[in-house]
N, C-alpha and C positions, 0 to 999 in steps of 0.2 A: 505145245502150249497154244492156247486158246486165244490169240491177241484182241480179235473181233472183240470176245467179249471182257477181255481187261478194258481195251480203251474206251467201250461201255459202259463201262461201271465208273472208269474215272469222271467220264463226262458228267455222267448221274449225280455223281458224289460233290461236285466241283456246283452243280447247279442248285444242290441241294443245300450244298453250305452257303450260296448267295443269298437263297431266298429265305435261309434263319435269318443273315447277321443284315440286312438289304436293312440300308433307312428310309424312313415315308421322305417323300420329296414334297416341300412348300412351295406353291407357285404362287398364291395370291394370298392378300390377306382377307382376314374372315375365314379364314380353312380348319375345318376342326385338328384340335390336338390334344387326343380327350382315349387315346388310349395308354394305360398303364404301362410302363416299362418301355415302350417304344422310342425309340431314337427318327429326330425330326431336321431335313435336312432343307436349306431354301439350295436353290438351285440357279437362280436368279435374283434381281434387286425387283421388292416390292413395293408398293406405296398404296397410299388410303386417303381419298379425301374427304371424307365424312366419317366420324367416331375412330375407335381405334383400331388394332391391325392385326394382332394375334392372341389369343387367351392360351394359357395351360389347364385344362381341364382334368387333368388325371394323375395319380404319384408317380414316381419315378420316371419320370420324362427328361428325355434332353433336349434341347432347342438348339441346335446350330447352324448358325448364319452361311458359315465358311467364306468369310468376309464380306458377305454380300450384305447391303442396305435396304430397311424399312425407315419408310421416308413417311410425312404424314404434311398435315397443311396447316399447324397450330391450334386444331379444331378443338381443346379440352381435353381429351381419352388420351391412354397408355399405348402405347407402341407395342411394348409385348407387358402382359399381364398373366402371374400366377396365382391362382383364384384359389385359395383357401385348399392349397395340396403341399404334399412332401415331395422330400429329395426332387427336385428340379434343378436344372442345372441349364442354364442361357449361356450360351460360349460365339465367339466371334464375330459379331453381331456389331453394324455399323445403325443406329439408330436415331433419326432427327426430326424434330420440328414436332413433336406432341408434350402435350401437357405435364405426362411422364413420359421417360425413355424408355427405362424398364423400371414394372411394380410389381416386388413380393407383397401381395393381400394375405393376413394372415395365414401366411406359408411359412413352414419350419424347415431347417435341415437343406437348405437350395441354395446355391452358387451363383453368383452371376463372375464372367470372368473373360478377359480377352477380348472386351469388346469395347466401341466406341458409340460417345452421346454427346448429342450436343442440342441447342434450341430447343431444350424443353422453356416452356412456358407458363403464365398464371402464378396458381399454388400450387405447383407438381414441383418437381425434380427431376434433375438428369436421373439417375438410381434410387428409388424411394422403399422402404422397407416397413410396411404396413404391420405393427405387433407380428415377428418374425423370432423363431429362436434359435439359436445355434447356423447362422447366416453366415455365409461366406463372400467376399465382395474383393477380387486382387484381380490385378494387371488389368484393368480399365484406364479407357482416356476418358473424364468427364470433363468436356472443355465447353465455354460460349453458350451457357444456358441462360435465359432469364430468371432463373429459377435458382433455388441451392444445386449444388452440383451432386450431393449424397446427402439424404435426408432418412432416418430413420426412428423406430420406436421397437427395438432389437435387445433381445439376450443376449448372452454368452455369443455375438459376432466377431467376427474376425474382418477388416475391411485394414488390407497392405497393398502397398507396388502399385496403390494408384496415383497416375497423375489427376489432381483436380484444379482447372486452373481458368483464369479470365472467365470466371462465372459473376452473374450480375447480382447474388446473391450471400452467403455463405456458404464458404469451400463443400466439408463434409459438417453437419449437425446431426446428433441423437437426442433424444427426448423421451424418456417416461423409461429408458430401459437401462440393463445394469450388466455388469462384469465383461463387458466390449474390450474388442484391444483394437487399436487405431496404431497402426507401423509402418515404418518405411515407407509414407507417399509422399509426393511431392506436390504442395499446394503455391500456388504463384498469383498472383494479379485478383484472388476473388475481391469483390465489392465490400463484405462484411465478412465475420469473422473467418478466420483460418478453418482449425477446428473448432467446434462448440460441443462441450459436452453439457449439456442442458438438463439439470435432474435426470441423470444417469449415474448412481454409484458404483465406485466400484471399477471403473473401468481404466484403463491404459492407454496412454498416448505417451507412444514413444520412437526414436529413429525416424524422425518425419523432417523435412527439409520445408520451413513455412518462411514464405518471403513478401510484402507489397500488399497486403489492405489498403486499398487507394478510397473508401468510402466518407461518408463524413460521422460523425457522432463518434462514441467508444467502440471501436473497433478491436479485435484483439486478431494475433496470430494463432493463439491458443487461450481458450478461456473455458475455466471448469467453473461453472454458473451455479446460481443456488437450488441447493439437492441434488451438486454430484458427488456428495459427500467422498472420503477414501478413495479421490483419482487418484491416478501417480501419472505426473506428468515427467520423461526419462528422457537425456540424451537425444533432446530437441537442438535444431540451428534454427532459430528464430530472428528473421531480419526486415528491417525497414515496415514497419508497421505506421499506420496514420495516427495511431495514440500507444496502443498496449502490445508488448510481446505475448508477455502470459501472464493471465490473473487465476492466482486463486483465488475464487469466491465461493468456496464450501468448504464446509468443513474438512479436518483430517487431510487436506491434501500431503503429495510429497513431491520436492520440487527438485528432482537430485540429476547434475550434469548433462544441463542444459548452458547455449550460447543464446542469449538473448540482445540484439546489435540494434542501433542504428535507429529506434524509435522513439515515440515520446517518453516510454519510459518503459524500462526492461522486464521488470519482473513487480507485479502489484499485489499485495496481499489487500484483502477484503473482508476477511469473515472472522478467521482464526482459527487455531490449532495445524497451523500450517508449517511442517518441517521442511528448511531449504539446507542443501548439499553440493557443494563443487558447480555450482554454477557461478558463468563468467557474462557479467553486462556490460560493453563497451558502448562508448559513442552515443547514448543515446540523452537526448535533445533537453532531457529536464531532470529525470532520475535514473539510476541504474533498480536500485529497489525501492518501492515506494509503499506506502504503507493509508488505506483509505476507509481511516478508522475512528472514531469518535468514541470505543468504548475498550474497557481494558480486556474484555473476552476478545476484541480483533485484535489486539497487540499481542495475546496470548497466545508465540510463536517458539517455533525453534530455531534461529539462525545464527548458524558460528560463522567463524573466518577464514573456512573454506571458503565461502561466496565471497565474490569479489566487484568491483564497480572499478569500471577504467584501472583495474591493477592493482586497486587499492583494498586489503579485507576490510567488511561490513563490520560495524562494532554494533551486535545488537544484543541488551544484557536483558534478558530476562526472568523472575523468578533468582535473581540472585539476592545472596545475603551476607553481607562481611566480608566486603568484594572490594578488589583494587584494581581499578583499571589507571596505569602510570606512564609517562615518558614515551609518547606517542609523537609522529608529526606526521600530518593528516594532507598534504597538499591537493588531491588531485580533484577536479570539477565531477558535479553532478553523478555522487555517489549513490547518495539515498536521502530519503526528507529527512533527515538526521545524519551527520556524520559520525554519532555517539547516539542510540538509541538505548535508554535504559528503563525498562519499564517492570511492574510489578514487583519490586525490589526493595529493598530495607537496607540502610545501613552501606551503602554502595560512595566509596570514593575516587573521584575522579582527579586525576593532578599530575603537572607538569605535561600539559598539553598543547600543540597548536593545532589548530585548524583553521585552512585555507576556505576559499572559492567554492561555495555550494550553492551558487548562484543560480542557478537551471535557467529554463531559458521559456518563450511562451509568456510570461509573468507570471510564471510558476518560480519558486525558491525554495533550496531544504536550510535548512537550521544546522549550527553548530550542536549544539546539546542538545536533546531530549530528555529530561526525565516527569514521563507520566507514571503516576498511580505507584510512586514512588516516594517514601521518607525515609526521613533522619538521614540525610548522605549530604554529601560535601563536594563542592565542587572550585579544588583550589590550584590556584596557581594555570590558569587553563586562557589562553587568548583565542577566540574566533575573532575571525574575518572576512569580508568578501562574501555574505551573506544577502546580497541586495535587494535580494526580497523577499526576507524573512527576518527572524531572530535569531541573534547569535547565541541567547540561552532561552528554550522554553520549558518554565515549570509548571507542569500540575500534580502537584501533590502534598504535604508537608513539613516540617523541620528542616527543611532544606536552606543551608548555606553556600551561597557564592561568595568567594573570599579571594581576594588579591587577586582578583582575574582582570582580561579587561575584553570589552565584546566594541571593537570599534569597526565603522567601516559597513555595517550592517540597516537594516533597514531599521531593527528593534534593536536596542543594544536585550533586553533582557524582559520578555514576555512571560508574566505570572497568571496562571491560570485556576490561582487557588490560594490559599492564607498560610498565615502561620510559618514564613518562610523570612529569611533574612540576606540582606546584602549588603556584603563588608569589604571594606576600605577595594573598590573596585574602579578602573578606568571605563568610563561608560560614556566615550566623545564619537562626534563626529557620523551620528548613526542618523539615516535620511528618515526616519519618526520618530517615534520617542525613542529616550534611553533606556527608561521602565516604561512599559503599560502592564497594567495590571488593571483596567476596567474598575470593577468595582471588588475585586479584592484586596484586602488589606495587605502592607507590606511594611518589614522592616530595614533603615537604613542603618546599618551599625557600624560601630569602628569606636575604637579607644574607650573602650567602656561602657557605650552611649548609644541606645537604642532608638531609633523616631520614630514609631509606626505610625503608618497614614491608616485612615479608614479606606482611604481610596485615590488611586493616582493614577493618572495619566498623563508623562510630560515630555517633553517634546524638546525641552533645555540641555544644558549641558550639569548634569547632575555630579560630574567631580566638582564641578566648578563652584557648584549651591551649595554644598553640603561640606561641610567641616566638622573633622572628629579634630580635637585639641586632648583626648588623654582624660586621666580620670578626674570630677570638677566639671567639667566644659563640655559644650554641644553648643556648636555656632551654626545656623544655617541662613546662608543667602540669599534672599529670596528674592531680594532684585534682580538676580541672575537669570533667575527660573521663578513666575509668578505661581505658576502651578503649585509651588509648594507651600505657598501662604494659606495654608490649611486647616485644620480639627486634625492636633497628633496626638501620641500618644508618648512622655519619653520617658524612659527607663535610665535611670544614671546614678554610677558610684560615685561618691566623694568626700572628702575630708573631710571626717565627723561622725557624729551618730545621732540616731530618729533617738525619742520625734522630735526634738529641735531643732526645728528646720525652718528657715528665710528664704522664700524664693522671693526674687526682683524682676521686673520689666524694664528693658531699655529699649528706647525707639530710636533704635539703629543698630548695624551689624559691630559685633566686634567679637575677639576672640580671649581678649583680656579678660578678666575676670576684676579684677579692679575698678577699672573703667565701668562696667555694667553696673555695679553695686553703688559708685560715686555717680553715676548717670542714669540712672536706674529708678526704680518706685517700688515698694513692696508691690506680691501680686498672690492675691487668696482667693478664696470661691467668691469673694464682695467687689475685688476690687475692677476693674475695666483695663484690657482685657484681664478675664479672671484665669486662676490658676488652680484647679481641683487635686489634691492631693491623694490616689489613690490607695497606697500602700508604702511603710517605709518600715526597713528592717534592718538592722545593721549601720552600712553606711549605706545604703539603695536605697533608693525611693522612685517611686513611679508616679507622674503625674498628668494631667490633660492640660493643655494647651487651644483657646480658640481661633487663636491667629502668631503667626511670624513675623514678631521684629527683632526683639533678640530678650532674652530671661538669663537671667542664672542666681546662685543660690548661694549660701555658706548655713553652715553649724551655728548653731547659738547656745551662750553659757546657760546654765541653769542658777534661777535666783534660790536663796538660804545658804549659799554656800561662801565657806572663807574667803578671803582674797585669794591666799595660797591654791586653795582649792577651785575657785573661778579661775584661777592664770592656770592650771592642769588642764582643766574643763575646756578652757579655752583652745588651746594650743592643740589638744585632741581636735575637737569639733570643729575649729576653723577652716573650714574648706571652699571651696569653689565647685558652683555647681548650675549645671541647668543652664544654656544659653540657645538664644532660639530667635530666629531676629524676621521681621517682616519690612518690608520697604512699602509703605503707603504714600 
């Protein structure tokens, strides 16, 4: 056997296979790397002091560092830049101090991965992905940038397993692109938002570890902004945020098992049509769910009582109809701007309820009750408290009764935000504003048969204390109590007899007697001062206007032609008590 020429051939062979698989080696920067396919190796640490350091010129190129650093002097330009090519792939790469660290320029299909950034500067980004599709972006440290730490305008990307963190800007943000997944990084200390999904539909954030937005204004941990319509925001720990954990603000989001901890407020809906699922917001400073909506499409949500706030589930009803919500005790702080949110609803009754301490904190406050863009429902037998700065009932909607409830201890006993609504025989003390405000919507105080609508109230009294229902005949109110209610009403009252012969009286003073008014009293008609307008009487009802409060009330009157016999029937029917209504001038 010929050994000479085996060990020949092997040497051949062995040399031959170096110089296929051999990578170009990087010494400096500015070095072209602009052929196709080829694998590109630094071999040393480079730097640039003027413009930036390395372009990819060509498709399928790899760029590897092999831990070695391109270093630059914050002059503007990219550290490493892929110029409008495929499949690239940047690996191991310690990159600092330019404008970007690394930019895909509309480049598709290329990875950047294993590698570290930091002191990018300006408007760049540690990682920035210029209109890119199908991008890959994992196991990077982007730490100490002035800059966002990952900034992109990406398709169908993939950006996991990286740490993004103490950047002076936004953790990772996308912008203009759609169907992203964002997983498993760990974001810590950035300036503004955690992640941002920014007019990006479509995309995924989920398994991420977000902690410490330390900047000033709305910050979030996680925020899907308007036009990321159909994010799914999954099985986030979101913690200690300067204002917001996670807001949806777009459309369709889905907010499903997530921990939202420790911030101003854990979970914020903004837009609508937002499904929430087994998410848990503990500890946090004002709400756990919060709700930053002025119209009934932002309340148009889905959240049951899977989600929970400090242990307690979220009561949020919406699109309900012939609904009973009962036998509740509500104690724990800073749930949600509502501890009962009930909105777009019909027919929905609330009862035998308590609720505690929704106090939040900042001089921010949630409310016992909610029902917006909601009628005909009932809301009885129900006490809030501990509401300091807010209302323990806020209504906007209509036919709505509050009835035997009482809202003490709050800041508003009972906020109306609309007409047509009534409140019966209810304890309303002790609250540090008013007991009602209702601006300039109308409201009804009722009890014992007796209706008083205001055109408009505002007061600030102790309204058990004004207001006196005495039963069918009688309607006494206080007014020395509460001046606020010396008003233009409206009352509605049954009593002994029948239309239309009807006496109403004026007495200038309170009482509850019916006697007394009538022997102390003056008739009171459209002539008389104050006058008395009769608007409707049917039955034994009659509904009348009133221009002022010192006290009124009413009886039956015989009809003349008729027998003795038949005037002492007449009588005895129609003899009632009616209408009392009292002003202290």
């Amino acid at each position: 056997m010929d050994f000479c020429r085996i060990g020949f051939a092997v040497v051949l062979l062995a040399v031959f296979s170096l110089s296929v698989g051999a990578a170009t080696n990087v010494t400096a920067c500015s070095q072209a790397i602009d052929v196709a396919g080829e694998t590109y190796e630094l071999n040393q640490s480079i730097s640039e002091s003027f413009g930036g350091c390395l372009t990819v010129a060509a498709d399928n190129v790899t760029l590897d560092c092999k831990g070695f650093t391109i270093s630059g002097s914050d002059n503007g330009a990219p550290g490493i830049q892929v110029d409008t090519r495929g499949n690239a792939t940047i690996r191991n790469c310690n990159v600092s101090h330019f404008e970007y660290g690394i930019r895909l320029f509309y480049s598709n299909s290329s990875t950047v991965t294993n590698s570290s950034i930091s002191g990018a500067t300006g408007t760049g980004a540690g990682i920035d992905v210029y209109w890119g599709y199908n991008t890959t972006i994992t196991y990077n440290n982007v730490t100490s940038n002035d800059a966002p730490g990952i900034h992109m305008s990406a398709t169908y990307a993939n950006v996991s397993y990286n740490n993004v963190s103490f950047n002076d800007d936004v953790g990772i943000q996308t912008k203009g692109g759609s169907n992203s997944t964002f997983s498993y990084n760990t974001l810590d200390h950035n300036v503004a938002d955690g992640i941002l999904i920014d007019d990006d539909g479509y995309s995924v954030v989920s398994n991420n570890v977000i902690s410490h937005t330390t900047g000033g204004g709305w910050v979030h941990l996680i925020m899907a902004s308007s036009g990321a319509d159909y994010t799914r925001i999954e099985n986030n720990i979101v913690t200690d945020s300067a204002t917001i954990g996670i807001q949806a603000g777009a459309y369709n989001c889905t907010v499903t098992n997530n921990t939202a901890n420790d911030s101003l407020a854990g979970i914020v809906i903004s837009t609508g049509l937002a499904t929430l699922r087994n998410n848990s917001m503990n500890g946090n400073l004002v709400f756990g769910l919060f709700l930053f909506c002025t119209t009934a499409e932002c309340y148009d949500n889905d959240v049951d009582t899977s989600n929970t706030a400090n242990g307690e589930p979220i009561y949020y009803l919406n699109h309900k109809t012939n609904y009973v919500l009962e036998n509740l005790y509500l104690p724990a702080a800073n749930t949600a701007n509502a501890k009962i949110i009930v909105v777009n609803s019909n027919n929905v009754t609330l009862r035998n309820i308590v609720i505690e301490n929704n106090a939040g904190g900042m001089g921010f406050g949630g409310m016992g009750v909610e029902l917006s863009w909601t009628n005909n429902s009932v809301v009885s037998n129900v006490t809030v408290s501990g509401c300091t700065t807010n209302a323990g009932f806020h209504i906007n909607g209509s036919g709505i009764t509050i009835e035997n409830s009482s809202s003490t201890g709050n800041q508003y006993g009972i906020q109306l935000a609309s007409s047509g609504n009534t409140v019966k025989n209810c304890n309303l003390t002790g609250n540090t504003g008013f007991n009602i405000d209702s601006g300039i919507y109308p409201v009804s105080l009722s009890g014992g048969g007796t209706s008083i609508q205001y055109s408009s109230l505002s007061t600030s009294g102790d309204i058990s204390d004004a207001v006196y229902y005495a039963g069918t005949g009688v309607a006494a109110v206080n007014a020395s109590a509460n001046n606020d209610l010396n008003t233009t009403a409206q009352i509605t009252m049954a009593f002994t007899g029948f239309c239309p012969r009807v006496d109403l009286y004026y007495y200038n003073d309170y009482s509850t007697d019916l006697n007394t008014i009538i022997a102390g009293g003056q008739l009171c008609n459209s002539t008389s001062t104050p006058a008395c307008n009769i608007l409707s009487c049917s039955g034994n009802t009659v509904t009348f206007t009133v221009e002022h409060f010192d006290s009124y009330g009413g009886q039956g009157n015989d009809i003349p032609e008729f027998s003795q016999v038949a005037a002492l029937a007449a009588l005895l029917l129609a003899a009632g008590a009616f209408a009392i209504v009292r002003r202290r001038r």
